[in-house]
N, C-alpha and C positions, 0 to 999 in steps of 0.2 A: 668179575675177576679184576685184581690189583694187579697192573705190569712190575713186576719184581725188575731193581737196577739194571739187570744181564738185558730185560726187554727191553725197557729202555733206552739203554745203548743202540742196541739193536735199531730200533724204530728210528733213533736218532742220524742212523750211518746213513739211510734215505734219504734224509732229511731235504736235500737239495730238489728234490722232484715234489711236483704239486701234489697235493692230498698226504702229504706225508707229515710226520710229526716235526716241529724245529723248536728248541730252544737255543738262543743266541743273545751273548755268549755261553756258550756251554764250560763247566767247568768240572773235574773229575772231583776235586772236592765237596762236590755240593752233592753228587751223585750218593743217596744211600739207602740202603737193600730193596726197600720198596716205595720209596718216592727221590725227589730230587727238589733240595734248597734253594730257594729263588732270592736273591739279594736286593737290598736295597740299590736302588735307583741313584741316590742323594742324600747328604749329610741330611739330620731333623733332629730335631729336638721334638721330645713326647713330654709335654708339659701333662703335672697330674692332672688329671680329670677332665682332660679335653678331648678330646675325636681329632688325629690327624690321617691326611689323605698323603701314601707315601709311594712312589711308582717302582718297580722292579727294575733292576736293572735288565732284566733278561725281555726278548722278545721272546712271545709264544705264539704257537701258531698248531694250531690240533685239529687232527683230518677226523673224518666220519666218525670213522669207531673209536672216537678215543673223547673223555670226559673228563674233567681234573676239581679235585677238591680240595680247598689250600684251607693248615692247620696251623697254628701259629706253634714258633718251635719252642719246646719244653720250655726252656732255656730263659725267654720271655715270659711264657706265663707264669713261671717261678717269681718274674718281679713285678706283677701283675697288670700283664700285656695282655690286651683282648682285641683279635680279629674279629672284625663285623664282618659278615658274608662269606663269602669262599665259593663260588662254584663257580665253573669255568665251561661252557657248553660245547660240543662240538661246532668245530667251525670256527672258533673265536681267533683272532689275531690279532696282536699287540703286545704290548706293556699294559699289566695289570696294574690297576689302581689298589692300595689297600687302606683299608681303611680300620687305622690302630687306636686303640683307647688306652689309656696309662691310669688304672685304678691301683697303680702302685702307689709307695709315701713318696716318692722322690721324682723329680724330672730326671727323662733318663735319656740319652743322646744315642743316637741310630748311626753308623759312618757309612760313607758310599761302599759299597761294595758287601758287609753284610749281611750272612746270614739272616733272613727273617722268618719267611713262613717256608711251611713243608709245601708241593706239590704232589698229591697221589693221584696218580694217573688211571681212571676204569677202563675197560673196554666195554665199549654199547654195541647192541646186538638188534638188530631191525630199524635203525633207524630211518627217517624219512624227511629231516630237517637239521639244516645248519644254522649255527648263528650266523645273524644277519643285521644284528639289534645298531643302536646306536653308538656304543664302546668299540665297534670295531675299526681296528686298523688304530689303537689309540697308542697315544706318545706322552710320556709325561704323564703328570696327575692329571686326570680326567675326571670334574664332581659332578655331581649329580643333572641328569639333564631333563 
């Protein structure tokens, strides 16, 4: 199941209590119907044809039942922006790292704040493991370890 925006919220009003969902800063603009826009971190420039590592502004933080899969928004891939990777496991907390390719014709500049990828949030069902990996708790761009 997808938490549609209303759940969301919801999950979010928690937020303050452990095992519970937090994004931080949370903002209502980013919120939409069934996921929630995560911003750039920091100014960048996407030179074409390179791989840059860009961090969210938002902290994440996602309890048991809850898994995220970040899409890159329309908007970018239109000028030919590609996320590498995307998934987000229960238990993760941090600033995501992202990692964007620019197979567009032009360098294109990212500003802090930012719209970039979508976050869609699943609900897991039996699960029996949190993350625990190395990325947790991270701050900033975080490469490869």
């Amino acid at each position: 199941m997808i938490l549609s925006g209303t759940e969301i919220r919801r999950r979010l009003a928690h937020g303050s209590q452990p095992g519970n969902l937090v994004i931080r800063p949370y903002s209502d603009e980013c919120q939409q119907p069934a996921s929630y826009d995560l911003r750039a971190g920091e100014d960048l420039l996407l030179s074409r044809g390179r791989c840059t590592l860009l961090p969210t502004l938002e902290w994440v933080e996602l309890p048991e039942d809850l898994a995220g899969t970040l899409r890159c928004r329309s908007s970018f891939g239109r000028k030919g922006i590609l996320l590498g990777g995307g998934f987000v496991d229960p238990g993760f907390r941090g600033q995501l790292t992202l990692c964007l390719t620019n197979f567009g014709d032009v360098d294109l500049e990212i500003q802090h704040n930012e719209r970039v990828v979508q976050m869609v949030l699943h609900e897991v069902r039996g699960g029996d493991r949190l993350y625990g990996g190395r990325y947790q708790d991270s701050k900033g761009v975080v490469g490869a370890r």
